[in-house]
C-alpha atoms as a printed R data frame, in Angstrom:
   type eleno elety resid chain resno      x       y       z
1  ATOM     1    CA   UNK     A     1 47.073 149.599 -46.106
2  ATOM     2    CA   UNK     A     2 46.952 147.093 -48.706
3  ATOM     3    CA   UNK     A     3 47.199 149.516 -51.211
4  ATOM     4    CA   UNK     A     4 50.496 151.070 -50.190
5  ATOM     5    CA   UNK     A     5 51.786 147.703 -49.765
6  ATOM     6    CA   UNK     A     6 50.115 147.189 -53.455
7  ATOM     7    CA   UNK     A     7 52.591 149.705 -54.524
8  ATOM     8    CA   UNK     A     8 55.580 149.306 -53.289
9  ATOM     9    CA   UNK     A     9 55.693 145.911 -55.339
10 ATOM    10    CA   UNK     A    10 54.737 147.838 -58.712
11 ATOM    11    CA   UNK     A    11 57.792 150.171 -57.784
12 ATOM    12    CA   UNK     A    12 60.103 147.413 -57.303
13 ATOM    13    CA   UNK     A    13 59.033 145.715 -60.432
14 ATOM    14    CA   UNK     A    14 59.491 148.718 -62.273
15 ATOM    15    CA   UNK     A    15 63.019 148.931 -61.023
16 ATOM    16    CA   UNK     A    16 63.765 145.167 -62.276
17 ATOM    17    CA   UNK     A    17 61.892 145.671 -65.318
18 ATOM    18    CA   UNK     A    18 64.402 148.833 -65.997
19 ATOM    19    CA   UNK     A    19 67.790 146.752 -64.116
20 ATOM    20    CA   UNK     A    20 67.313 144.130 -66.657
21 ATOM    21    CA   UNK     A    21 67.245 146.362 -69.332
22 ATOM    22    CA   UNK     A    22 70.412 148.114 -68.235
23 ATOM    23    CA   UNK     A    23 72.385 144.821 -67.309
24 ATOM    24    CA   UNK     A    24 71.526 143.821 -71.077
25 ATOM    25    CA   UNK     A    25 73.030 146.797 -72.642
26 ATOM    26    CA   UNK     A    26 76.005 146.373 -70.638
27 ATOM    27    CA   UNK     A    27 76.319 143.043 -71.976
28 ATOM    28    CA   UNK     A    28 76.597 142.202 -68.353
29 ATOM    29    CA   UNK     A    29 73.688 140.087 -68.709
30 ATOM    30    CA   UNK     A    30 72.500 138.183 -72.456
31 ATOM    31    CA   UNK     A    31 69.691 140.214 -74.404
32 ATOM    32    CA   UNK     A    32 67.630 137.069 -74.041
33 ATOM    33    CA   UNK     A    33 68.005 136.753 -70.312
34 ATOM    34    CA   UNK     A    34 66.482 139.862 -69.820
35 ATOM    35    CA   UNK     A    35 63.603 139.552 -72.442
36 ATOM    36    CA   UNK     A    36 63.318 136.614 -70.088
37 ATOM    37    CA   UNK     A    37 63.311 138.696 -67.091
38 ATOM    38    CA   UNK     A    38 61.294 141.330 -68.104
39 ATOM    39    CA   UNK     A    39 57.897 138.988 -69.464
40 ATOM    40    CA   UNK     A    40 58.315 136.850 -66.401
41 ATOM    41    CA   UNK     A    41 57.980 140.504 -63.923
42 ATOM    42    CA   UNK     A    42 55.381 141.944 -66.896
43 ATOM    43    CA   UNK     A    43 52.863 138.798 -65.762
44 ATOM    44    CA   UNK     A    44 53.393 139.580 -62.413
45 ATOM    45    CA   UNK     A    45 53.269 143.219 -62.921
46 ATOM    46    CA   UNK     A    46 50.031 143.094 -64.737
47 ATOM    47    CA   UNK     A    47 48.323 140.919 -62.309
48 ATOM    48    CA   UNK     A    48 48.839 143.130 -60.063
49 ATOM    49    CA   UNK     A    49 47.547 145.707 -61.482
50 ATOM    50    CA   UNK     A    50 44.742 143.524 -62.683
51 ATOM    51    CA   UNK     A    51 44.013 142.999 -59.065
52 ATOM    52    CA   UNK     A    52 44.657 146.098 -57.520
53 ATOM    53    CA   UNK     A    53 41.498 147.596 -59.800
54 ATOM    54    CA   UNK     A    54 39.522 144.522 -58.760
55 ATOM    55    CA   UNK     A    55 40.013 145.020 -55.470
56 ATOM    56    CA   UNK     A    56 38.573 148.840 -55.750
């Protein structure tokens, strides 16, 4: 169960990782917003992953 629950947060920060991206070519949001954005869900997103193999 954790697992699924594991990657259902990967998905999501996939999808902000990608939003932020999109917002920044739009201009909607500023380049450096989403560079901000992105690194701040990357560390999350790769201690996650980090953890999930641990935890196998």
């Amino acid at each position: 169960m954790k697992n699924f629950h594991k990657e259902i947060n990967l998905d999501n920060l996939g999808n902000v990782y990608s939003q932020a991206d999109r917002l920044a070519r739009k201009g909607i949001i500023s380049t450096n917003r989403a560079r901000r954005l992105k690194s701040r869900n990357a560390a999350v997103l790769n201690k996650t992953q980090v953890t999930a193999v641990e935890g196998k």
